[in-house]
C-alpha positions in Angstrom: 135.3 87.8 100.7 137.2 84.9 99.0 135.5 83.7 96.0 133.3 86.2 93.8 133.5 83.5 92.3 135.9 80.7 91.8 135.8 78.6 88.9 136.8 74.6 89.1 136.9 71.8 87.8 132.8 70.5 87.8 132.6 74.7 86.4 133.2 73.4 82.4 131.4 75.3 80.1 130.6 79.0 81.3 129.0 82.1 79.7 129.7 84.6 82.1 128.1 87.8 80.3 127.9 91.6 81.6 128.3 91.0 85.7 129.4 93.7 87.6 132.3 92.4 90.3 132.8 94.9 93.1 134.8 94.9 96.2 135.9 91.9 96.6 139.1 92.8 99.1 137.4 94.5 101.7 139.4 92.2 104.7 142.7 92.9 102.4 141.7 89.3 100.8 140.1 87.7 98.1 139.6 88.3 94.4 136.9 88.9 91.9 137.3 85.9 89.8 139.3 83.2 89.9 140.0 80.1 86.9 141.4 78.0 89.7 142.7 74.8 87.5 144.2 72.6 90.2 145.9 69.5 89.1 144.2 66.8 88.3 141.2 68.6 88.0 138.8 69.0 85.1 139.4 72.6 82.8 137.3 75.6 82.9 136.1 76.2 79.6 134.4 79.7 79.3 133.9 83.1 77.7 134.3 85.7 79.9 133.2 88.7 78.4 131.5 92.4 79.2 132.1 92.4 82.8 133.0 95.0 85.0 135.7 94.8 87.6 136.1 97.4 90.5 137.7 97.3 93.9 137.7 100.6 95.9 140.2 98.9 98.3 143.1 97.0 97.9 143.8 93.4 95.8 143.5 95.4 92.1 145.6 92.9 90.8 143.5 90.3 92.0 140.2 91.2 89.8 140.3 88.2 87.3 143.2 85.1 88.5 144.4 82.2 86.0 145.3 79.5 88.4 146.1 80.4 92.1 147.9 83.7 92.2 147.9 86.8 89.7 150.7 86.7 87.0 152.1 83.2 86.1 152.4 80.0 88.8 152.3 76.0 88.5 148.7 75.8 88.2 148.5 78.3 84.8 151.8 78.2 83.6 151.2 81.1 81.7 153.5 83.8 79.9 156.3 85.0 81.7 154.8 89.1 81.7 151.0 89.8 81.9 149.5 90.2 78.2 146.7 93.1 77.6 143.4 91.6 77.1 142.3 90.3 73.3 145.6 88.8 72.6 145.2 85.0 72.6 148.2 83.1 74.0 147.7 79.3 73.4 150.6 78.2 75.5 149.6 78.0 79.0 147.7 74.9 81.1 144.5 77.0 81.1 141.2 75.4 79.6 139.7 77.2 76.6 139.3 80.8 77.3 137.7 83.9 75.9 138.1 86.7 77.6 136.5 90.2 76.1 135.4 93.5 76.9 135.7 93.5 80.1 136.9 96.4 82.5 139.4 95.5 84.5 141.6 97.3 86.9 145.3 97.9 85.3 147.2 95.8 87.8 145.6 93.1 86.7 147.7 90.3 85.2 145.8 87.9 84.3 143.5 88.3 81.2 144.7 86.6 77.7 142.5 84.0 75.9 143.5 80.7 74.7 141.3 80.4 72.1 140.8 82.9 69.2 136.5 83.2 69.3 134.5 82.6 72.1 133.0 79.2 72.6 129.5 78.5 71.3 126.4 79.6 73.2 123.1 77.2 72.8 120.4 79.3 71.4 118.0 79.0 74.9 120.9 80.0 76.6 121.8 83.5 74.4 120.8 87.2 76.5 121.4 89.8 75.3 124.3 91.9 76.3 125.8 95.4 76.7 129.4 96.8 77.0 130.4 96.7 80.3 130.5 100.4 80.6 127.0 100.4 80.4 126.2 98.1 83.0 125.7 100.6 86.1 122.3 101.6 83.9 120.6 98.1 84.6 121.7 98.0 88.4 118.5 99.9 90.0 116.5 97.1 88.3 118.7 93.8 89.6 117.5 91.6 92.5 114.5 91.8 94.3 111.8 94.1 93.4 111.6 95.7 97.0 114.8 96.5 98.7 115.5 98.1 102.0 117.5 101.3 102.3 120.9 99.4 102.4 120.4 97.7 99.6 119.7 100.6 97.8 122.9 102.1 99.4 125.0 99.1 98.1 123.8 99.9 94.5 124.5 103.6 94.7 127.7 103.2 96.1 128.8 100.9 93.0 127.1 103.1 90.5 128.1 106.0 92.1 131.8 103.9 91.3 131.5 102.7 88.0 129.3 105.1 86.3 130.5 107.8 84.5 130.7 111.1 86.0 127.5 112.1 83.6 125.1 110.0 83.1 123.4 111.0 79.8 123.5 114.2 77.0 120.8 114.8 74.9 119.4 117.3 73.1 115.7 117.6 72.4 113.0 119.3 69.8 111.5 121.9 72.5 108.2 123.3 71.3 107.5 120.4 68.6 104.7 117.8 68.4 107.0 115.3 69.9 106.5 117.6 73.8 102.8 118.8 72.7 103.8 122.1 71.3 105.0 122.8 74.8 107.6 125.7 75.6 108.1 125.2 79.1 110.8 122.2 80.5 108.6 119.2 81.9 108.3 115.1 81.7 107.0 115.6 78.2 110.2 116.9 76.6 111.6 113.5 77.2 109.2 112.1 74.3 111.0 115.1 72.2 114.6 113.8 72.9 116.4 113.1 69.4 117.3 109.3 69.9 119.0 109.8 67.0 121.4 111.7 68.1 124.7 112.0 70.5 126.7 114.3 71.6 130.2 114.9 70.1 132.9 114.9 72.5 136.6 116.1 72.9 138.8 113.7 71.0 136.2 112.7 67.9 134.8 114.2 64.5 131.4 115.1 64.3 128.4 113.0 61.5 125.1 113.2 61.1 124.7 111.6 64.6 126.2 114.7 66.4 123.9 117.7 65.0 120.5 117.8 64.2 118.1 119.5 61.4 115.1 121.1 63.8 114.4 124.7 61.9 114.1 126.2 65.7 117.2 125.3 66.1 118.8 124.2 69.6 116.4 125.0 71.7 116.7 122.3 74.6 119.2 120.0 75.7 119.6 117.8 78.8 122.3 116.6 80.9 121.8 113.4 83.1 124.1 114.3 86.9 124.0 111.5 89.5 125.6 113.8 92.3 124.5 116.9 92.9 124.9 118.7 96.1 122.8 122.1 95.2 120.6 122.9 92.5 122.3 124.2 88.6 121.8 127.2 87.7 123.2 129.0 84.5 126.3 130.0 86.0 127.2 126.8 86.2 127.6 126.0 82.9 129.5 128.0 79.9 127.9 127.9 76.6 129.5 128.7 73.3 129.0 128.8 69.4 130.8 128.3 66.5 131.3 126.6 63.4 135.7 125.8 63.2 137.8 123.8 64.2 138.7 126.2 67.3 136.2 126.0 69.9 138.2 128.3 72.9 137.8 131.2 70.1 134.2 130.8 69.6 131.6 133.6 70.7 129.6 133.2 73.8 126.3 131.4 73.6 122.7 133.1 73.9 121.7 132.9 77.6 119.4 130.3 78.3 115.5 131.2 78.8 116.0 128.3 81.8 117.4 125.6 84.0 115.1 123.2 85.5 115.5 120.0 87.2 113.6 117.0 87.4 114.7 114.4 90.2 115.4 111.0 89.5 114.4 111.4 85.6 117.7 111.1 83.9 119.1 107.7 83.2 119.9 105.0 86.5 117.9 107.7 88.5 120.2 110.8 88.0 118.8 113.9 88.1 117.8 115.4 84.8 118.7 119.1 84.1 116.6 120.4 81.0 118.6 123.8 79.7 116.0 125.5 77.3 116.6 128.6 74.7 114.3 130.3 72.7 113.6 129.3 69.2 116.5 129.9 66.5 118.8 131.1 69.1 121.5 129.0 67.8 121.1 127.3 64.3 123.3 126.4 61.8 126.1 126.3 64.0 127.7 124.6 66.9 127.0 125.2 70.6 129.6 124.0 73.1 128.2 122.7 76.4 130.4 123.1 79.5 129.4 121.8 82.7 131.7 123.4 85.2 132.6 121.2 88.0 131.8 122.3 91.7 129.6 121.4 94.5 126.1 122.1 92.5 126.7 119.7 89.7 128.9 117.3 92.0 131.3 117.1 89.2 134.8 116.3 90.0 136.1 118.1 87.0 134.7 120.0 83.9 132.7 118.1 81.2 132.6 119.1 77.5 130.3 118.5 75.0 129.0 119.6 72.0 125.3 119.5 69.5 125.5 121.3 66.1 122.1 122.8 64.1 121.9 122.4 60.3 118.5 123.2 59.4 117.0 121.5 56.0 119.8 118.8 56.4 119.1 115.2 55.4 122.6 113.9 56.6 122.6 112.6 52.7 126.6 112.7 52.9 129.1 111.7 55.3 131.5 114.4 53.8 129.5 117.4 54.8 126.8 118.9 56.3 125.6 121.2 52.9 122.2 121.8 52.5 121.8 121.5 48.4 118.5 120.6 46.6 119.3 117.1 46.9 118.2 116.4 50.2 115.0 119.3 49.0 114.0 115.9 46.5 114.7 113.3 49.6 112.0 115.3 51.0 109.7 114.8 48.2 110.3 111.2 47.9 109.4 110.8 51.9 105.7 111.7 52.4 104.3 111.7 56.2 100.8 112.3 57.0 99.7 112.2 60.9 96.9 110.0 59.6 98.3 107.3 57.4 102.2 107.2 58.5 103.5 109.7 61.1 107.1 110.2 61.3 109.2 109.2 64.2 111.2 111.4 66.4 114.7 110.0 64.5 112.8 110.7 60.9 115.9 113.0 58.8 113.1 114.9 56.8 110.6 116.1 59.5 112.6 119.5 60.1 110.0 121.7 61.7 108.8 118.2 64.2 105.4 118.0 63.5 104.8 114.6 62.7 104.7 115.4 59.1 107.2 115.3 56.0 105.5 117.1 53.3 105.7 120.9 51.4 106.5 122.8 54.7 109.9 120.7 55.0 110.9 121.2 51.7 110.2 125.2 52.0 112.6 125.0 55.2 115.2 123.5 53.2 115.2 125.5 50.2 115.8 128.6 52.6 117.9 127.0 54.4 120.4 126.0 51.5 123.9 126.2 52.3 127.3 125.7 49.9 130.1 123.5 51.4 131.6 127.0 52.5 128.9 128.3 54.5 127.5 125.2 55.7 127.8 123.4 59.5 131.6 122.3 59.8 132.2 119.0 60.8 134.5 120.1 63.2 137.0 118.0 65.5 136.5 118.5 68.9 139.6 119.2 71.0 
């Protein structure tokens, strides 16, 4: 209840790396972290760094303490208002502090560094890390093997409270090599998923990352939900294609051929919903992905994404998406036979997906060529 943890004094030299700190005021007390530095005492020295911070209760302001109390006291003697985190503030009685990337609740006060890098990290000692809004992926793995069922109900609650409201969007190469050739929605489109790629969302401008070159097209695409109270069916999603920068003007999307879900496939054990259309439904263009929010997909409000299609693309510039008979010679110069050297899922000059780069590619590409006028936009998303 009290300390979760607290640092002192025989606490020197920390790495404290991607933790996840939750409710730590449950009795209306006690604090996520606290650098204690009583008088007299020995420093804390210690990157903190990557960590996530949540209270569903009361005591926000009391996720990561300097000293004894949030904000500036004897012990920290720090500046006189709270300073975001990243700016480094050298004037205060705390030991040598990094403090970075770390989610922290906005009334907290306490979270400047005194030093301007983090403090070394012995080799042996080095793990890898992730950003902290990443950590609620890893937390069906943590602790003991075998846990009871309110163990598990501890780690849902705090994933169901730092997660995101969707867990994962993909989109996929239905009926390729990668699924076996397969048309139907099953565990083997997850082999097909373009690791390559990631969905473009309101707010950024799309690259090669955010559309892909399959020559069928967007034909599959899954979304990751953690809470859903009913099972998804078309209606409960809005589909839409374009190629501007105005998405609300854009034409409605072909109907899915269908909606499936698979339960406990999709990342931290959300439930995967596989959407699959039929092949060239939408290509060359954008399709807009709206998960409404209601009961079924237990989303508290709407979520927006988007995939583009630019068949015969090579992602050769970063300016545009144009098909031209440069990326037809990038073809050339990229041979893949499924007996020598296969290519990978993420390989830019497989178009049709079977494992191969060769004449068939470059066919696809040459009629699919496209001018800086007619090809994929990369569009904005609003």
């Amino acid at each position: 209840n009290e300390r979760n943890p607290q640092l002192r004094d025989w606490i020197t030299n920390l790495d404290f790396v991607n933790n996840v700190i939750y409710h730590w005021a449950y009795s209306d007390w006690g604090y996520g972290c606290r650098i204690r530095n009583e008088p007299g005492e020995n420093h804390v020295d210690a990157n903190i760094v990557n960590n996530y911070f949540y209270t569903p209760g009361g005591r926000r302001s009391n996720a990561l303490i300097y000293g004894r109390d949030p904000g500036r006291d004897s012990y920290d003697n720090g500046p006189m208002s709270p300073l975001p985190q990243g700016t480094v503030y050298t004037e205060s009685d705390m030991g040598e502090l990094w403090v970075s990337g770390n989610v922290l609740p906005p009334e907290n006060q306490d979270q400047y560094s005194t030093i301007s890098a983090p403090l070394p990290v012995p080799a042996w000692a080095q793990v890898p890390t992730s950003d902290a809004t990443e950590l609620y992926q890893f937390l069906p793995q943590v602790g003991m093997q075998y846990k009871d069922t309110r163990e598990l109900g501890v780690i849902d609650r705090v994933i169901a409270a730092i997660g995101p409201p969707v867990y994962g969007r993909h989109v996929f190469y239905n009926n390729s090599a990668f699924d076996g050739n397969d048309l139907p929605a099953n565990a083997a489109d997850d082999a097909a998923i373009a690791t390559d790629k990631q969905a473009l969302l309101p707010g950024q401008t799309a690259t090669f990352a955010n559309y892909t070159s399959y020559s069928r097209g967007i034909n599959g695409i899954m979304i990751d939900l953690p809470d859903l109270g009913g099972t998804p069916t078309a209606a409960d999603f809005v589909f839409k294609v374009g190629n501007d920068n105005d998405p609300p003007s854009w034409a409605a999307a072909p109907a899915p051929t269908s909606v499936t879900v698979r339960a406990g496939a999709g990342v931290a054990g959300s439930d995967r919903v596989t959407i699959i259309w039929a092949d060239g439904a939408t290509t060359n263009e954008w399709l807009q992905v709206t998960v409404k929010a209601n009961a079924s997909t237990g989303l508290p409000t709407a979520d927006v994404f988007h995939f583009g299609n630019a068949a015969g693309e090579t992602g050769n510039s970063a300016s545009d998406a144009a098909v031209t008979p440069t990326d037809q010679i990038a073809v050339r110069n990229s041979p893949h036979t499924l007996g020598v050297n296969p290519a990978a899922v993420d390989n830019a000059y497989d178009f049709n997906r079977d494992k191969k780069v060769g004449p068939t590619d470059a066919v696809i590409c040459r009629n699919n060529g496209t001018s800086s006028a007619t090809a994929l936009q990369l569009i904005s998303a609003p």
